[in-house]
Backbone as JSON Lines, residues from 0, in Angstrom:
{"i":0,"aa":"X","n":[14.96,-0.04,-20.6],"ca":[15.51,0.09,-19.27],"c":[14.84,1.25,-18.53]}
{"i":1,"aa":"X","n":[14.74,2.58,-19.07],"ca":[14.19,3.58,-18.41],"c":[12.51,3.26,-18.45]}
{"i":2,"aa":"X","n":[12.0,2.82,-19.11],"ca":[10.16,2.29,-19.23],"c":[10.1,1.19,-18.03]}
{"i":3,"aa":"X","n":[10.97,0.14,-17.27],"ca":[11.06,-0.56,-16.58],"c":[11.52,0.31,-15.04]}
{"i":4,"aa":"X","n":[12.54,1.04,-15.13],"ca":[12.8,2.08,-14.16],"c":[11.38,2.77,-13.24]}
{"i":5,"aa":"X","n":[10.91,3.42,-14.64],"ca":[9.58,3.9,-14.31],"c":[8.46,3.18,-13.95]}
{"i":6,"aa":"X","n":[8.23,2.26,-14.52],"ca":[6.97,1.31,-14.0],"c":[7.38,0.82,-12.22]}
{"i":7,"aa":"X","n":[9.11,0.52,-12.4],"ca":[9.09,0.18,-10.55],"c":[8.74,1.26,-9.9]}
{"i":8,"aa":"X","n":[9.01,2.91,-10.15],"ca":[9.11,3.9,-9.49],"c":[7.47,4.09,-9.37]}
{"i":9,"aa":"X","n":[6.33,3.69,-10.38],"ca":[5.08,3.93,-10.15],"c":[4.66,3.12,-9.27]}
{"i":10,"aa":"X","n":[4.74,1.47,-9.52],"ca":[4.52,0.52,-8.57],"c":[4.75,0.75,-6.95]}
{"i":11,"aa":"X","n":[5.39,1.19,-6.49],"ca":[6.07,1.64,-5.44],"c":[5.21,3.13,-4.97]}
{"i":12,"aa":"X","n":[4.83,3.81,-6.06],"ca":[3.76,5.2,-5.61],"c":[2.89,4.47,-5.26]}
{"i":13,"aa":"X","n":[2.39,3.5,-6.05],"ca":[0.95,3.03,-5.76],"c":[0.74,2.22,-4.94]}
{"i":14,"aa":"X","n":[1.92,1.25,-4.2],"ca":[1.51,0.87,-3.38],"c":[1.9,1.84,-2.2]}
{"i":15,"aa":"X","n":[2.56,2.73,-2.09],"ca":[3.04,3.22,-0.78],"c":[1.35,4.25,-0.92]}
{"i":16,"aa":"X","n":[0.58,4.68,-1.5],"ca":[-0.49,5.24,-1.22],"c":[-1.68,4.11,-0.97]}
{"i":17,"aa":"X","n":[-1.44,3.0,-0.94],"ca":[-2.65,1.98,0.2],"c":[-2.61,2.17,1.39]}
{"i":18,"aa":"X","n":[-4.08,1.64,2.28],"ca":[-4.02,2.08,3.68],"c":[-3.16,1.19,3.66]}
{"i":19,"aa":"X","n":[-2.75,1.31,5.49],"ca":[-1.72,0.48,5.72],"c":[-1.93,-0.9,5.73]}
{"i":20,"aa":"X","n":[-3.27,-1.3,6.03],"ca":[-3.37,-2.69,6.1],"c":[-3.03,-3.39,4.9]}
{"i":21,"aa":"X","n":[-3.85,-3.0,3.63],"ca":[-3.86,-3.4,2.5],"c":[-2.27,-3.55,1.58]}
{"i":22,"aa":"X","n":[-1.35,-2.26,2.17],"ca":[-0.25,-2.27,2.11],"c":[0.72,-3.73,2.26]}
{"i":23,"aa":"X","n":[0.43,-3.47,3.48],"ca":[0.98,-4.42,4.71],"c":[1.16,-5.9,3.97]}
{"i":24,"aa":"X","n":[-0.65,-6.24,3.82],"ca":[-0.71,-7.56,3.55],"c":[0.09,-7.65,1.89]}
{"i":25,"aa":"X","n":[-0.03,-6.9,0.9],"ca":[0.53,-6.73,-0.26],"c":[1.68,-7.33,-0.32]}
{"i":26,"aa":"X","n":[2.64,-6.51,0.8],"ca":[4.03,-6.25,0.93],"c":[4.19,-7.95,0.92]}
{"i":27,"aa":"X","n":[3.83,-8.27,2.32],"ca":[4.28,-9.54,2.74],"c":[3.65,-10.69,1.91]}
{"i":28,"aa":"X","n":[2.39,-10.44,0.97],"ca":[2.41,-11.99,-0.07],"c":[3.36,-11.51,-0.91]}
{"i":29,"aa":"X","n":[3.33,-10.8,-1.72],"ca":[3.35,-10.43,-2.88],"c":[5.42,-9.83,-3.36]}
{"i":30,"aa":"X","n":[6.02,-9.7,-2.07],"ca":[7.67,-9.27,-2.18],"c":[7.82,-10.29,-0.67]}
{"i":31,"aa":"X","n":[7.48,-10.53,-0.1],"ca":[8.06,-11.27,1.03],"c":[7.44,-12.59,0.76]}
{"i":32,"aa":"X","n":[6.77,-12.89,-0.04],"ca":[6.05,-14.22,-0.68],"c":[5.41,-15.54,0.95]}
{"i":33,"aa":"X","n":[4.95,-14.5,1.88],"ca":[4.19,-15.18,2.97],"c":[3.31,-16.03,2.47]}
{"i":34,"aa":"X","n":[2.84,-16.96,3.17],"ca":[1.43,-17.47,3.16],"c":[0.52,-17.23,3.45]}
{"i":35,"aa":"X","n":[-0.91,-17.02,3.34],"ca":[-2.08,-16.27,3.8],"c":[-2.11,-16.87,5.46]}
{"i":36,"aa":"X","n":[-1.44,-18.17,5.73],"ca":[-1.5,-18.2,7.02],"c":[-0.26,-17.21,8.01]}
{"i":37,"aa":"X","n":[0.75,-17.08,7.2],"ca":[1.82,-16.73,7.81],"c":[1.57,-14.75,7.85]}
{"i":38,"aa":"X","n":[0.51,-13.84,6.72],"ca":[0.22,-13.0,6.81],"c":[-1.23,-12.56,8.47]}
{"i":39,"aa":"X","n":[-1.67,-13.94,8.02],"ca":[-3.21,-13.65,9.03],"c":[-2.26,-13.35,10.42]}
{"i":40,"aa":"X","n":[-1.15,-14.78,11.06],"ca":[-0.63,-14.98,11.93],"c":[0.05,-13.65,12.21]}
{"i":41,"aa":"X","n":[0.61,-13.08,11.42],"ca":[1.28,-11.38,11.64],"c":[0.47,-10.19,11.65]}
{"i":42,"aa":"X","n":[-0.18,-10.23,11.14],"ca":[-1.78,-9.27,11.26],"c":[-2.55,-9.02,12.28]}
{"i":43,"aa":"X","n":[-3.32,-10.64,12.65],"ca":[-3.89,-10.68,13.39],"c":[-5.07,-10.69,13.14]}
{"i":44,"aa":"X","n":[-5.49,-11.13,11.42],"ca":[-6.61,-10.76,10.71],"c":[-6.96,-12.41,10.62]}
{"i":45,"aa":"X","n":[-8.22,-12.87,10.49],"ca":[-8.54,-14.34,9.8],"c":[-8.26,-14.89,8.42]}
{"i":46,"aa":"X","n":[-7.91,-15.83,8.08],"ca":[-7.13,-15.64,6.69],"c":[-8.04,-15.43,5.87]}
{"i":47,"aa":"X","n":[-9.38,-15.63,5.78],"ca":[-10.75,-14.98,4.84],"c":[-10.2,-13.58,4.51]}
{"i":48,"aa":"X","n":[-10.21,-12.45,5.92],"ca":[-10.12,-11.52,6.08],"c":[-8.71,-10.88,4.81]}
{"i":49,"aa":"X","n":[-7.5,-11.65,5.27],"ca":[-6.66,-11.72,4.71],"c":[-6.47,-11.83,3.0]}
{"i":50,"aa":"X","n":[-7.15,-13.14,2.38],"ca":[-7.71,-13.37,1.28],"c":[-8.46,-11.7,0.65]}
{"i":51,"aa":"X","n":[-9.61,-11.52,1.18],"ca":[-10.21,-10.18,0.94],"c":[-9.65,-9.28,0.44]}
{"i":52,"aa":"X","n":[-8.81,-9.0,1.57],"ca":[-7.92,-7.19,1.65],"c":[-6.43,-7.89,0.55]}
{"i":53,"aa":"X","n":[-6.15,-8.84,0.04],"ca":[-5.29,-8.88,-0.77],"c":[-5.73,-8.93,-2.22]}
{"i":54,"aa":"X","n":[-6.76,-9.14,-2.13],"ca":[-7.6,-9.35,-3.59],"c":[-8.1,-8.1,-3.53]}
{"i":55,"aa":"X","n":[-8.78,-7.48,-3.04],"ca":[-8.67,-5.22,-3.0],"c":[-7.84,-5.08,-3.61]}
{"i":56,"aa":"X","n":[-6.36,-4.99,-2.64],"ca":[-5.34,-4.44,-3.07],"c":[-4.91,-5.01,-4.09]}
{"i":57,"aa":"X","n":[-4.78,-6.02,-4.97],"ca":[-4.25,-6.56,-6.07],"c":[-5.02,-5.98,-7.26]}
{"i":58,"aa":"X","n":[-6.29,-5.92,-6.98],"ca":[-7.16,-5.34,-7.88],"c":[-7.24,-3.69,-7.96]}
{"i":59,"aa":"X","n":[-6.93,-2.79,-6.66],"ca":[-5.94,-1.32,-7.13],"c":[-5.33,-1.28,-7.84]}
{"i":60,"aa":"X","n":[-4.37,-1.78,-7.22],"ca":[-2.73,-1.4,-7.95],"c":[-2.83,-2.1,-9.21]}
{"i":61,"aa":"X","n":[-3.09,-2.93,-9.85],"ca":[-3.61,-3.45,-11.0],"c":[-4.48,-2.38,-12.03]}
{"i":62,"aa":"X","n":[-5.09,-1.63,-11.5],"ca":[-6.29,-0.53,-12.17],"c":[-5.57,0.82,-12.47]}
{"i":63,"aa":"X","n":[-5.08,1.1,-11.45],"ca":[-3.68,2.01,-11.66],"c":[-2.36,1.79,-12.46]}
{"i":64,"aa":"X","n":[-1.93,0.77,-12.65],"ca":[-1.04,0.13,-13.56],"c":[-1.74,0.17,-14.75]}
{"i":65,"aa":"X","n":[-2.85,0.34,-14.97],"ca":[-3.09,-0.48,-16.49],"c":[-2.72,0.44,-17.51]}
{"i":66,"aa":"X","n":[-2.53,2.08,-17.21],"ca":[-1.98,2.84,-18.1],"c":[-0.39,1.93,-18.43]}
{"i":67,"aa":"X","n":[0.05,1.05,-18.34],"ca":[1.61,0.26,-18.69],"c":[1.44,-1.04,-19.13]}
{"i":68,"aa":"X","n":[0.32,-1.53,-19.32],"ca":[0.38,-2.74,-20.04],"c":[0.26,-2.36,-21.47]}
């Protein structure tokens, strides 16, 4: 319970230290479970663009996590 505590409390450092975009788009696939069209459409980004900066950010916070797998 407290090893699970902690991994949300890191998850949450690591994403609240992405720029904001990368943030942004994170937030909304990944806890708001958008669609890359429904993220581009709120952005304002092309969904390529979109695709990109979520595969970055998945691949951070992933690299930073790996001290918990």
């Amino acid at each position: 319970m407290v090893t699970a505590r902690l991994q949300v409390q890191e998850l949450a450092r690591i994403v609240q230290a992405l720029p904001d975009a990368p943030r942004a788009v994170w937030v909304m696939r990944e806890i708001g479970g958008a669609s890359y069209a429904e993220i581009a459409e709120a952005t304002g980004m092309p969904q390529a663009t979109v695709r990109g900066v979520l595969a970055r950010a998945r691949r951070r916070v992933l690299e930073q996590m790996e001290g918990w797998r």
